[in-house]
N, C-alpha and C positions, 0 to 999 in steps of 0.2 A: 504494500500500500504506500503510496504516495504521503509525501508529508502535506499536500496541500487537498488531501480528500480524508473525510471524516463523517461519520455518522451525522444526521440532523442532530442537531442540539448539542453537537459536540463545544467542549470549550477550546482545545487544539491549539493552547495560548497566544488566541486572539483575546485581546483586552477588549477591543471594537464589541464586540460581542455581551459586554457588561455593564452592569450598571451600578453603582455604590452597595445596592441591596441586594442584588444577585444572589439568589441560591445557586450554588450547585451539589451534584449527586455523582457520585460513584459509581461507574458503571457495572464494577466490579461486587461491593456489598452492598451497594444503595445508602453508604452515608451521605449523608446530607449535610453540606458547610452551608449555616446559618450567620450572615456576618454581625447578625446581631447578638447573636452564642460567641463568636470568634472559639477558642480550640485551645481547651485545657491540655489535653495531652501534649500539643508543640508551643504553649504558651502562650498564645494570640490572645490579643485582649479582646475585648467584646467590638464590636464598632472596625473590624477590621474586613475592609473588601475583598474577597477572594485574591481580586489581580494585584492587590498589596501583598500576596502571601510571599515566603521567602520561595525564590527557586528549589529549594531542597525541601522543599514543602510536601509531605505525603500525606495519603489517608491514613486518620489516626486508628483506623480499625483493620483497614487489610493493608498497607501499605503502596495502595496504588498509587500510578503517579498521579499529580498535580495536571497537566496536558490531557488525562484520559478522563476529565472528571467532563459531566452533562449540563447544561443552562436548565435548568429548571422554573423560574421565574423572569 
């Protein structure tokens, strides 16, 4: 697969694609990054936007990456 082809709703670290409130989802366990929760497990405070996350940023539940995660709002 091509880096510039991606499932609908993929996030594929386009920031274009986001909005401050932005949920997204795990394609992988279906976690869901709430930027209003931000992410106890890698320390995020509340109020943090997904495309602010760090690059080494994974899911706190399966460890997927951050690129493979879904727009859900």
């Amino acid at each position: 697969m091509r880096d510039d082809q991606f499932f609908a709703g993929s996030y594929g670290g386009d920031n274009t694609k986001l909005q401050p409130n932005s949920k997204l989802e795990c394609k992988i366990c279906w976690y869901i990054y709430d930027p209003e929760q931000g992410d106890d497990y890698w320390q995020i405070e509340p109020g943090t936007p997904f495309s602010e996350l760090p690059e080494h940023w994974t899911c706190p539940n399966c460890d997927g990456k951050k690129n493979d995660f879904m727009v859900v709002e």
